[in-house]
C-alpha positions as CSV (number, residue, x, y, z in Angstrom):
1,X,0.0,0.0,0.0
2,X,1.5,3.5,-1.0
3,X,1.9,6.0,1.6
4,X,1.7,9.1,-1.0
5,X,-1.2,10.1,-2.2
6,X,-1.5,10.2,-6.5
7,X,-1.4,13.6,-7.9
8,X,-3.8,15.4,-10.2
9,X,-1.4,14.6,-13.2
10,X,-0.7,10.9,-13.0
11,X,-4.1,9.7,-11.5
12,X,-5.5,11.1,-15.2
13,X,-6.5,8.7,-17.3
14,X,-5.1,8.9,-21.3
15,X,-8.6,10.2,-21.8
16,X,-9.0,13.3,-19.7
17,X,-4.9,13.8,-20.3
18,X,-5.5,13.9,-24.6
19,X,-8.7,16.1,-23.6
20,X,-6.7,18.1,-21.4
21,X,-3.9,18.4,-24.5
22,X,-6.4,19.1,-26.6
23,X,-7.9,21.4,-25.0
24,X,-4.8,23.8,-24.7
25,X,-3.9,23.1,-28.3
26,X,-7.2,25.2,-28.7
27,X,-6.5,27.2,-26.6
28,X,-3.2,28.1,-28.2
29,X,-4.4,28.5,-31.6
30,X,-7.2,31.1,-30.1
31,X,-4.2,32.9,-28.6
32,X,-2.1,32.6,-31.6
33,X,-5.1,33.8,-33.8
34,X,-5.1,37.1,-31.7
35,X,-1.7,37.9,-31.5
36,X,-1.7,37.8,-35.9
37,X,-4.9,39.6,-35.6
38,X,-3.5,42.6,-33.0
39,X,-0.6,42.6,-35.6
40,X,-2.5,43.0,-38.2
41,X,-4.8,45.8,-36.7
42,X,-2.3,47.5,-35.0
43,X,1.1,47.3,-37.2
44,X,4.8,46.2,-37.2
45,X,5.1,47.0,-33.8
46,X,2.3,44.9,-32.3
47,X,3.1,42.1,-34.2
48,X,7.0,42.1,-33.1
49,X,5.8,42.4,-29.5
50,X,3.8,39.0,-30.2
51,X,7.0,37.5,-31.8
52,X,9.1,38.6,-29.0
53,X,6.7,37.4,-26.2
54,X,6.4,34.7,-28.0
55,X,10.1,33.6,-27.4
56,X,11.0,35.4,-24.3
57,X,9.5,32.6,-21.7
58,X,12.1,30.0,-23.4
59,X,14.9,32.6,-23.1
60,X,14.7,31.8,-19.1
61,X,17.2,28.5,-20.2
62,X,19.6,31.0,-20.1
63,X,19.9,31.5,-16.3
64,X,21.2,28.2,-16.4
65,X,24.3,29.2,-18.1
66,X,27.3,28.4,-15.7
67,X,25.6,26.5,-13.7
68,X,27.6,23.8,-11.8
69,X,27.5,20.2,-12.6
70,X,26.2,18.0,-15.2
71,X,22.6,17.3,-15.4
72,X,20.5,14.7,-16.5
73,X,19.1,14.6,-20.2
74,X,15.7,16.8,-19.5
75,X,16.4,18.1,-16.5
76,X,17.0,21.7,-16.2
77,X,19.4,22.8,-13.8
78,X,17.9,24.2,-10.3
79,X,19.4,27.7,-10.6
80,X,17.1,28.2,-13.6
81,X,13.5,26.9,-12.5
82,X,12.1,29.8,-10.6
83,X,12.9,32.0,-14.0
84,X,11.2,29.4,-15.9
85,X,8.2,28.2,-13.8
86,X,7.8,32.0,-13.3
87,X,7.9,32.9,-17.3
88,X,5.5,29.5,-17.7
89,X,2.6,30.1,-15.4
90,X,-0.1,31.1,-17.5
91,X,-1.9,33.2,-14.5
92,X,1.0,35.7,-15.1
93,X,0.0,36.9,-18.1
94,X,-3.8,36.4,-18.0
95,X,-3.5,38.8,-15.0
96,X,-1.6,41.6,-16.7
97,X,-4.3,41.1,-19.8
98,X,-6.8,41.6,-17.1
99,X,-5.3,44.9,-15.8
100,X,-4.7,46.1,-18.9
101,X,-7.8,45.7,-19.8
102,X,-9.0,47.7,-16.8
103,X,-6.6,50.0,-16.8
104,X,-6.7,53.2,-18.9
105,X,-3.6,52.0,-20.7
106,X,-4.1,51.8,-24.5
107,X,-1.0,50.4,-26.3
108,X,-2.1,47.5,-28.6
109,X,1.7,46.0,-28.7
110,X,1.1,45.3,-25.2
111,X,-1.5,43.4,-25.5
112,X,-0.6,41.9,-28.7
113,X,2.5,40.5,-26.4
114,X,0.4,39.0,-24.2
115,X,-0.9,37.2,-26.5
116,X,1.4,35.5,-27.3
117,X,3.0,34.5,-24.5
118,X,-0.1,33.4,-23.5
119,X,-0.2,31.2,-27.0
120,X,3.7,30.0,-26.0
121,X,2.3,28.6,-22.4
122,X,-0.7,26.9,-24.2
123,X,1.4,25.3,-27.1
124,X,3.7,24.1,-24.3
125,X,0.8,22.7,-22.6
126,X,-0.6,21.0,-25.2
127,X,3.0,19.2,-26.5
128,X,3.1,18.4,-22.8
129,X,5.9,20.8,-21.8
130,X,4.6,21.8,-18.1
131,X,6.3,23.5,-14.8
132,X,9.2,22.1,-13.5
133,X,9.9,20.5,-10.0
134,X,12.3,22.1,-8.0
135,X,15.2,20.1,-9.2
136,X,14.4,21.0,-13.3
137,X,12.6,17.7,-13.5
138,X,9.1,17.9,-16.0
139,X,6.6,17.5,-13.5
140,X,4.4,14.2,-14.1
């Protein structure tokens, strides 16, 4: 008999985990869809702040440059998981697109950014790229 209880990710079944994938793949392409479309509305501009939020949450591998010791093929090293879990959590951005939106701040690249580091976190999701444990493991 275990003495740990299961966690939400592995007591899924492949069901609910595919719908669960699946359901962030949408999810993504709605955020990707938006981030062309604020680009498109809004100009060059908008649409390099989608690109470049769009990449910046994968730039937090970086932090691990120098780290000491050899790690294990996927396993990021410890010094660079708080960047990364921080630059992954979808919240993060949902609640700067909330403030924005309630904010008298009108700058579409802005927004347009957020959308697409929104889109990143959901395309990660969805190819089953989550947080990390604390020692750069992917969590189950």
């Amino acid at each position: 008999m275990s003495t740990t209880a299961p966690t939400a990710a592995t007591s899924l079944t492949p069901f609910l985990r595919t719908a669960r994938r699946t359901a962030w793949l949408v999810n993504a392409l709605f955020w990707s869809a938006f981030a062309v479309l604020e680009g498109v509305n809004h100009g060059w501009l908008a649409g390099t702040f989608a690109i470049v939020f769009f990449i910046a949450p994968d730039l937090t591998f970086f932090a691990a440059v120098g780290a000491p010791g050899p790690v294990e093929k996927g396993q990021l090293p410890a010094k660079a998981v708080p960047f990364y879990n921080t630059a992954h959590r979808a919240l993060i951005p949902l609640a700067l697109m909330v403030a924005y939106t309630l904010l008298p701040l009108a700058w579409a690249p802005i927004f347009a950014g957020l959308c697409g580091w929104l889109a990143h976190i959901s395309y990660d999701r969805a190819f089953g790229y989550g947080l990390r444990t604390k020692e750069g493991f992917q969590r189950a």
